[in-house]
C-alpha positions in Angstrom: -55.3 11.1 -3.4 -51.8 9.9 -5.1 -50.1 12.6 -3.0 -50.9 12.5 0.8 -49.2 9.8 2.3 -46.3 11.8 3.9 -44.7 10.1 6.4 -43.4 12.7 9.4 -39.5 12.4 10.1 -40.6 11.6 13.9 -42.3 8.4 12.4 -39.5 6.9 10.7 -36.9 7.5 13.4 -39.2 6.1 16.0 -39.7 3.2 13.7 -35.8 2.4 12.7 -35.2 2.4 17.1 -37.8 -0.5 16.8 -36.8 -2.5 14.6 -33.4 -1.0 13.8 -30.1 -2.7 12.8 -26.9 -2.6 15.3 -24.9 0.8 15.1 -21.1 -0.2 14.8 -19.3 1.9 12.1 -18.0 5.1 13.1 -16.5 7.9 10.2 -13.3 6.1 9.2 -15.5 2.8 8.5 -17.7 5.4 6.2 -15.0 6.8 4.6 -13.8 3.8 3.8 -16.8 2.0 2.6 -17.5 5.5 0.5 -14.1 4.8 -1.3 -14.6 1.4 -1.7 -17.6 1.8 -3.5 -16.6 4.8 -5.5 -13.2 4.1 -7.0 -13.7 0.7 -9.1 -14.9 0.1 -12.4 -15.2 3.5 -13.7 -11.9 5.1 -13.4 -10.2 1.4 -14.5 -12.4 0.9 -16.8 -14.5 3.7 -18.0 -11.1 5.7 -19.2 -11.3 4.1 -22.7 -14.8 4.9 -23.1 -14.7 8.7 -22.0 -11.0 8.9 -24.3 -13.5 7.3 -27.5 -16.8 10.3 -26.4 -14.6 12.8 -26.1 -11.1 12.5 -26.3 -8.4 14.7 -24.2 -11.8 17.0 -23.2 -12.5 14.0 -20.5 -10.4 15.7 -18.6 -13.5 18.1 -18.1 -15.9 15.3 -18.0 -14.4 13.8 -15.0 -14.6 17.8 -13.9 -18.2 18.3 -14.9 -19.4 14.5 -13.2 -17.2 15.3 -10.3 -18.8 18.8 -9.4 -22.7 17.7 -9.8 -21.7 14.9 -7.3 -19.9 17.4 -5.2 -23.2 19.6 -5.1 -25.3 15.8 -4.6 -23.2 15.1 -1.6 -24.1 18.2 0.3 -27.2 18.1 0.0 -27.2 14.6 1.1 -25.3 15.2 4.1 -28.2 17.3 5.6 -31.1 15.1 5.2 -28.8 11.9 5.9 -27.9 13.9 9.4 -31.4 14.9 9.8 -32.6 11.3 8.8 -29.8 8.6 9.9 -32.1 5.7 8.9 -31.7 3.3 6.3 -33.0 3.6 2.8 -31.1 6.9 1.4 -33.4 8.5 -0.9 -36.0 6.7 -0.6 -36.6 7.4 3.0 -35.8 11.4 2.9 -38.5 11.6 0.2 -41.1 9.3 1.8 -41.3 11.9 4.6 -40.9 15.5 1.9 -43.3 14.4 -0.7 -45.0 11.2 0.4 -45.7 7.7 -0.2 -45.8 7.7 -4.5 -42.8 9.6 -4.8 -40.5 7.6 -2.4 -41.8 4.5 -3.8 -40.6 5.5 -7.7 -37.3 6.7 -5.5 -36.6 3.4 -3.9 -37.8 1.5 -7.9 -35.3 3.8 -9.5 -32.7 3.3 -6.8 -32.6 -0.5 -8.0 -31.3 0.7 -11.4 -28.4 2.4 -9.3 -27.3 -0.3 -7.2 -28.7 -3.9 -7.8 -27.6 -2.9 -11.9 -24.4 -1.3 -11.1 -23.6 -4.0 -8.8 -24.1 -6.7 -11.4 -22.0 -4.4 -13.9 -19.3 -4.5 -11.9 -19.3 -7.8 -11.7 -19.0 -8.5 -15.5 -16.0 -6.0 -15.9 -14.5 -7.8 -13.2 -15.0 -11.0 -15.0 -13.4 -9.8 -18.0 -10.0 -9.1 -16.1 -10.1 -12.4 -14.3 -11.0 -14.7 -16.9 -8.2 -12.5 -19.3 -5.4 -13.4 -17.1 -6.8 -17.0 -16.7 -6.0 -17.3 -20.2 -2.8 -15.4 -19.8 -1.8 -18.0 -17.7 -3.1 -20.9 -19.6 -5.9 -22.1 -17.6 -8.8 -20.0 -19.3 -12.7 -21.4 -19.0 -14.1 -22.6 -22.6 -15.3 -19.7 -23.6 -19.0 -20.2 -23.3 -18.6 -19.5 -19.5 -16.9 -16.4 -19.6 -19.8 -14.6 -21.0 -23.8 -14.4 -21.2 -26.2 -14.7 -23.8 -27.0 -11.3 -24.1 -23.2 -10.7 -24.5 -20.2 -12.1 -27.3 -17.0 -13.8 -27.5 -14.2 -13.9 -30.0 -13.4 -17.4 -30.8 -9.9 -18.5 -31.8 -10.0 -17.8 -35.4 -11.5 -14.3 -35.2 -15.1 -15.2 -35.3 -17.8 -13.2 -33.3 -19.9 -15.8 -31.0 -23.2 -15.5 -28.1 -22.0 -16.4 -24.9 -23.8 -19.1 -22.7 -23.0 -18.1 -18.9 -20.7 -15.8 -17.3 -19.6 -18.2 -14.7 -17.5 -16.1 -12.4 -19.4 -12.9 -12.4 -22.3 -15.1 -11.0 -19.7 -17.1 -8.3 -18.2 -13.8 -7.3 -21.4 -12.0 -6.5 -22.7 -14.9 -4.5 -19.1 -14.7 -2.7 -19.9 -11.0 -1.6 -23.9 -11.9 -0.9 -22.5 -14.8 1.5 -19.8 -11.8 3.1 -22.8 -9.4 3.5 -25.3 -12.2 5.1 -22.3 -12.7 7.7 -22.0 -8.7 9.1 -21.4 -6.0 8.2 -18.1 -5.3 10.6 -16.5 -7.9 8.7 -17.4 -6.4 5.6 -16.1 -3.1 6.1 -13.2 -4.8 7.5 -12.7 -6.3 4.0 -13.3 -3.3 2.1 -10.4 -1.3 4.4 -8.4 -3.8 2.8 -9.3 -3.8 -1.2 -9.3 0.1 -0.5 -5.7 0.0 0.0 -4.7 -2.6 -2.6 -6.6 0.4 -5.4 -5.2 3.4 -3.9 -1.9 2.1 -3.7 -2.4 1.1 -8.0 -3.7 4.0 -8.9 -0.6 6.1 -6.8 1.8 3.9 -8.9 0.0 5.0 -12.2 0.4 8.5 -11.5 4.2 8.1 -10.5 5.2 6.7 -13.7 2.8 7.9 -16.2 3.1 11.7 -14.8 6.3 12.0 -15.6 5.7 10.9 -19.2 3.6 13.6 -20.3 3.7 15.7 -23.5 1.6 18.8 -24.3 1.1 17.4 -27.5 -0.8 14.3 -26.6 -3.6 17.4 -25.7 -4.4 18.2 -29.0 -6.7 18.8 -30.3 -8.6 19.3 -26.8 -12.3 18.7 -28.3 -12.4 16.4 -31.2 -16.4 15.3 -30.7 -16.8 19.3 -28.9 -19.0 19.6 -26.0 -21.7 17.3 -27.1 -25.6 18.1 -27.1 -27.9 16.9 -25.6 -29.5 12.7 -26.0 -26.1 12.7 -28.3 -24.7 10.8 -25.8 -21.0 12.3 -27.6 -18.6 14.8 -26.6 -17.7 16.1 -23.4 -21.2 16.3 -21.7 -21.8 12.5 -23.3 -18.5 10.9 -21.8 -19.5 13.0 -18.4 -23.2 11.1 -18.6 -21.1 7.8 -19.0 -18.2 8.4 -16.1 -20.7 9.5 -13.6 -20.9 5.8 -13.0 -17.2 6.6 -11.9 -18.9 8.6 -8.8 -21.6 7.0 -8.2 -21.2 4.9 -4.4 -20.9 7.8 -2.2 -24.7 8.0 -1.4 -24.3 3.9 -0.6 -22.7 6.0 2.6 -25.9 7.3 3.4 -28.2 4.0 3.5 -25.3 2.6 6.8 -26.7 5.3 8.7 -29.0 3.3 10.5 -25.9 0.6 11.6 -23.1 4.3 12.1 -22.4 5.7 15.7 -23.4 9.0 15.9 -24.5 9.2 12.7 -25.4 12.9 12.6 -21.5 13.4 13.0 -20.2 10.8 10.9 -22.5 10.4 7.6 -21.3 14.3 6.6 -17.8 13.4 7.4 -18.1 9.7 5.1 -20.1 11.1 2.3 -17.7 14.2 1.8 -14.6 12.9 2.7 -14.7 9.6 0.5 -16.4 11.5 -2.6 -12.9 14.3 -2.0 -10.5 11.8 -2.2 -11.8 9.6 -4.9 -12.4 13.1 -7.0 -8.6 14.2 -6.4 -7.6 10.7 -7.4 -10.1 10.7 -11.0 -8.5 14.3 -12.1 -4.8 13.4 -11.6 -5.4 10.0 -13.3 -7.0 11.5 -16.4 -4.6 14.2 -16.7 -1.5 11.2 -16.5 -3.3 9.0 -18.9 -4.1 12.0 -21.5 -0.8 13.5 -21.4 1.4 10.1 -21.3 -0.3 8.6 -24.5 -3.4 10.4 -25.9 -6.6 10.1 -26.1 -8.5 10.8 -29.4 -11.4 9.0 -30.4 -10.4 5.9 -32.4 -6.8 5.8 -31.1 -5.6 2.9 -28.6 -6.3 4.2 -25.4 -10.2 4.6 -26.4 -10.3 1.0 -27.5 -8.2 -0.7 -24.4 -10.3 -3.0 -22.1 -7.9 -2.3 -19.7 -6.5 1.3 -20.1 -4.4 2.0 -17.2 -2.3 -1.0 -17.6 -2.3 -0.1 -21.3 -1.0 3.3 -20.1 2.1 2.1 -18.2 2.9 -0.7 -21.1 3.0 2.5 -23.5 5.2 4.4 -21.5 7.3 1.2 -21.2 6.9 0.0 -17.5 4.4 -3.6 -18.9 5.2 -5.4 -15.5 4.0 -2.6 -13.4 0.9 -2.8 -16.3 -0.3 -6.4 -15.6 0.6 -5.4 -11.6 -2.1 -2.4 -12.2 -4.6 -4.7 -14.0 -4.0 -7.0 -11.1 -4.7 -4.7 -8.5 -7.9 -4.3 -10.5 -8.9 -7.7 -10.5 -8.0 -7.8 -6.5 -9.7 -4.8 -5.5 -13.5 -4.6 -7.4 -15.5 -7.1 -5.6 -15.1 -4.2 -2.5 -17.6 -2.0 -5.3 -19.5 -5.5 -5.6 -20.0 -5.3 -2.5 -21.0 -1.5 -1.3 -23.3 -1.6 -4.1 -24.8 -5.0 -3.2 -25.1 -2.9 0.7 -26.6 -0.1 -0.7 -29.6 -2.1 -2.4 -30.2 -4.2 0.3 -30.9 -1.7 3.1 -32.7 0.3 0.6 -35.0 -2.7 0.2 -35.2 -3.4 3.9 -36.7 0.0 4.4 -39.3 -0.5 1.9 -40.6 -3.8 3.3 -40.2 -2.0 7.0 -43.0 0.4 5.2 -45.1 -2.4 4.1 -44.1 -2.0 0.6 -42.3 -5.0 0.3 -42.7 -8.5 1.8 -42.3 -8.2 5.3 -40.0 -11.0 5.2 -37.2 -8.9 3.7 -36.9 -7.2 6.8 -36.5 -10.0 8.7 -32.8 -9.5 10.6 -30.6 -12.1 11.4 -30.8 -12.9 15.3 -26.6 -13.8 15.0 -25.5 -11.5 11.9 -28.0 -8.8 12.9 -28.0 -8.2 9.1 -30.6 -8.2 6.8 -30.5 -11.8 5.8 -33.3 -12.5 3.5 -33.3 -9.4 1.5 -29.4 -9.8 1.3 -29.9 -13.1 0.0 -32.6 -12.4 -2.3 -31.0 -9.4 -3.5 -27.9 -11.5 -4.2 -29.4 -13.9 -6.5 -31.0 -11.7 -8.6 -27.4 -9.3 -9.2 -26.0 -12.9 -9.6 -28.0 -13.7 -12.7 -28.4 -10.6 -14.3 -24.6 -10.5 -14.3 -24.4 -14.0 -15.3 -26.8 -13.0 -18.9 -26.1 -9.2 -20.2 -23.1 -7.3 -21.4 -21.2 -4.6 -18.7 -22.1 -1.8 -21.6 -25.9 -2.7 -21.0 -25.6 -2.8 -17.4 -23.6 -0.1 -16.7 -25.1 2.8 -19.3 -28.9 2.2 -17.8 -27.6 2.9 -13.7 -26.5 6.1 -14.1 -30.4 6.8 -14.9 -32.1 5.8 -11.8 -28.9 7.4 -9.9 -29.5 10.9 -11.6 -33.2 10.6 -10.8 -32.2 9.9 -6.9 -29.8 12.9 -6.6 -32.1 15.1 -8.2 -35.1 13.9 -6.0 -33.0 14.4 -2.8 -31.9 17.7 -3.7 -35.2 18.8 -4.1 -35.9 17.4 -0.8 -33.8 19.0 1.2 -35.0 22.6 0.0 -38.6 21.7 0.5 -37.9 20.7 3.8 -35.8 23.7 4.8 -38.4 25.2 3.6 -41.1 23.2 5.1 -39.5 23.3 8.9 -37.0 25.6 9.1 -36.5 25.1 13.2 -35.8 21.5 13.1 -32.2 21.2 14.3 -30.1 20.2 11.8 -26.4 18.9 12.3 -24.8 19.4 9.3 -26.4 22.2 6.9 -25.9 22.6 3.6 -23.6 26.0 3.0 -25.5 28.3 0.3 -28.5 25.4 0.1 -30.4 27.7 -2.6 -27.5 28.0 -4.6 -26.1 24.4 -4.2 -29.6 22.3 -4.4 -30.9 24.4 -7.8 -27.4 23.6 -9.3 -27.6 19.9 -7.8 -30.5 19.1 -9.8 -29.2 21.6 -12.9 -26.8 19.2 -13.3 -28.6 16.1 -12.4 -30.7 16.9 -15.5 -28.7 18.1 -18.0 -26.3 14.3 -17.2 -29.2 12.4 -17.3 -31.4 14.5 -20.9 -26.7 13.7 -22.5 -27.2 9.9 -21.3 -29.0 9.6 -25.3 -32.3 8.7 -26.1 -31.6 4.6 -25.4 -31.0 4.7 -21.7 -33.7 7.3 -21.9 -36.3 5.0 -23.0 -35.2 2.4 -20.6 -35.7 4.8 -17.7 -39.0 5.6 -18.3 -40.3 2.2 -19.0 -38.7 1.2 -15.8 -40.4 3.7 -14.5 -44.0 2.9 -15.7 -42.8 -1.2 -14.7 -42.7 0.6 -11.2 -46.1 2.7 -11.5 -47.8 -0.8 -12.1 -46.3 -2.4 -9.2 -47.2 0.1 -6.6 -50.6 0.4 -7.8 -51.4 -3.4 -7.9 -49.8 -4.8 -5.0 -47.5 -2.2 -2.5 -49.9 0.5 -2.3 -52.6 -1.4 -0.4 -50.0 -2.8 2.1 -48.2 -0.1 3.2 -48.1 -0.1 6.9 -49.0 4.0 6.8 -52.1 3.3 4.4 -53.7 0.7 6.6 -52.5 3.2 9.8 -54.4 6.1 8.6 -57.5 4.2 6.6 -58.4 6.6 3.8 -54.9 7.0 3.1 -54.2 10.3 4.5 -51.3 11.7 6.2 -49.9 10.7 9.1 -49.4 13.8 11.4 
């Protein structure tokens, strides 16, 4: 049967004390980590695109995005208390609805971190090797972009690229920061966290003040979109949830967080608040200080906060913000690089993966080998394809994730309602249906493109399972026929 290879919750907690990882971050490390990974390339660069989808009305697509991650990040709370192992979605819904289901959780899951990871990567290239040329000491231009992806040449003309040299150095810098512990990563990340928050609270000083009503209008130009459009406020809200997405990377440090039933609530919904304050009060300053219809500046800017300030006549601040920005996203490099890896480690702790990506470190106690493989393989996809590519197909298998987990959490309320649980969800039968409302309506307004690519990822993953993971899972050879363990 596909269905019947639940694993109990007792199982996989018994299982992480075995072979666990070393508990050292407490809330504030979380939080911190949560903000790290959240605030980066979308609200630095995703402005321009959600200004081009659906002018002033971003405002509501940062609203929209923002809320369904609000719901996500409830529901997450209670099954990452209940659950304080690694692997995030893919472990809660290995132990609700069994072995087929988690596996397609923890394939999709690769889409939201390994390809967001590698995204960020190549928009951080883009600001790097711009003020390399600023400063006269640009790379030929052949290494500053893939294959997949195109240069301007010096008279105007539209060229391939050969090898995006940094992206690929700076996600084998974080991979080698990772390998070493994670302490020291977090450590890292307190610091980059700072270095954005402090940009983005100079942005909103100057550009605030510089607002006119008349930059609002007209307040829908595109309208509210419809669905697979992939325009209008619903389309720019499918594209800017990559803005959010990072919080859940909380959830997969569970295994390495002192009292994790405690702290995972207070990481997940304390660093998704913040960064969600930070979003609304950015779009409303960069709206009201210079526009935002489709077509205007602001939409086309590869850099539109520092385009912002420039406009409103403060260009030192500008290049300060742009910067800041080249300073502080390898921190989202490297939460999202976290996230996959311990996701990853679970699944070859279940047998589903070599069992030499769990191997852990006997110095680091980190996940070495996975880290290191994982590296490699952001490294060269960020080294070949275009940040649009990259970045429009994660927000699928992320959408898929939340929606899974949502569903998870009211089957197992459901399922056991006397387990003790540490944090509970407030109104879960309101909040989970609306959690996965809005999971679906994102994903059906990402357009029929990223569509496509989900679901042949998906049947990629199908294949997979079927022909090699399936007969090595530890709790199919435990159980013989494949039944539940119970």
């Amino acid at each position: 049967m596909l269905f019947d290879r639940i694993k109990p919750l007792e199982d996989i907690l018994e299982s992480a004390q075995k072979r666990g990882l070393r508990r050292q971050l407490g809330a504030i490390d979380l939080a911190v980590l949560g903000i790290g990974a959240i605030i980066g390339t979308g609200i630095f660069v995703l402005t321009s695109v959600a200004a081009e989808k659906a002018g002033p009305g971003m405002m509501y697509s940062f609203v929209i995005a923002g809320f369904v991650c609000a719901l996500a990040a409830l529901v997450y709370s209670e099954i990452a208390a209940i659950v304080p192992v690694a692997g995030s979605a893919y472990t809660y819904s290995y132990a609700v609805f069994g072995e087929l289901i988690a596996w397609m959780v923890g394939w999709a899951l690769i889409l939201e971190y390994a390809v967001a990871a590698a995204a960020v990567a190549v928009g951080w290239s883009g600001y790097i090797n711009g003020f390399l040329r600023e400063i006269g000491h640009g790379l030929p231009l052949f290494l500053t972009a893939g294959p997949r992806d195109t240069v301007t040449l010096a008279d105007g003309a539209i060229a391939a690229g050969g090898f995006n040299l940094l992206a690929f150095v700076v996600s084998l810098l974080v991979t080698l920061l990772l390998i070493v512990g994670t302490t020291k990563s977090a450590r890292v990340t307190a610091v980059l966290v700072v270095v954005k928050i402090a940009a983005l609270t100079i942005f909103l000083v100057l550009a605030l003040p510089a607002i006119d009503a008349a930059n609002f209008e007209p307040m829908l130009p595109n309208g509210w979109g419809t669905p697979a459009s992939g325009i209008g406020v619903l389309g720019a809200a499918a594209s800017i949830f990559f803005a959010y997405i990072g919080f859940d990377a909380v959830s997969t440090a569970a295994e390495e967080t002192r009292n994790p039933n405690r702290n995972v609530p207070i990481g997940l919904i304390g660093s998704l608040g913040v960064c969600t304050l930070f979003y609304l009060f950015v779009a409303y300053a960069a709206v009201g200080a210079v526009g935002a219809q489709p077509g205007g500046e602001l939409s086309q800017s590869k850099e539109p906060l520092a385009f912002v300030l420039r406009a409103v006549g403060h260009p030192v601040i500008g290049n300060w913000v742009a910067s800041a920005a080249i300073v502080a996203l390898p921190s989202v490099i490297l939460m999202m690089l976290y996230g996959q890896t311990r996701v990853l480690f679970t699944m070859s702790r279940d047998g589903l993966l070599p069992a030499i990506l769990s191997r852990v470190h006997p110095r680091f106690h980190t996940p070495h080998v996975v880290t290191l493989v994982t590296g490699i393989g952001v490294a060269t996809f960020a080294a070949i394809f275009p940040v649009g590519m990259l970045a429009d197909v994660s927000n699928s298998g992320t959408l898929f994730a939340f929606f899974t987990v949502a569903l998870s959490v009211m089957v197992l309320r459901r399922r056991e309602p006397g387990r003790h649980r540490p944090f509970r969800t407030p109104a879960l039968w309101l909040v989970g249906p609306l959690a996965m409302a809005g999971c679906l309506l994102l994903f059906v307004s990402l357009g029929w493109e990223t569509i496509r690519l989900f679901l042949g990822w998906a049947a990629i993953g199908l294949i997979v399972y079927f022909a090699y993971a399936r007969r090595r899972s530890v709790i199919g050879k435990e159980s013989g026929s494949g039944a539940a363990v119970s």
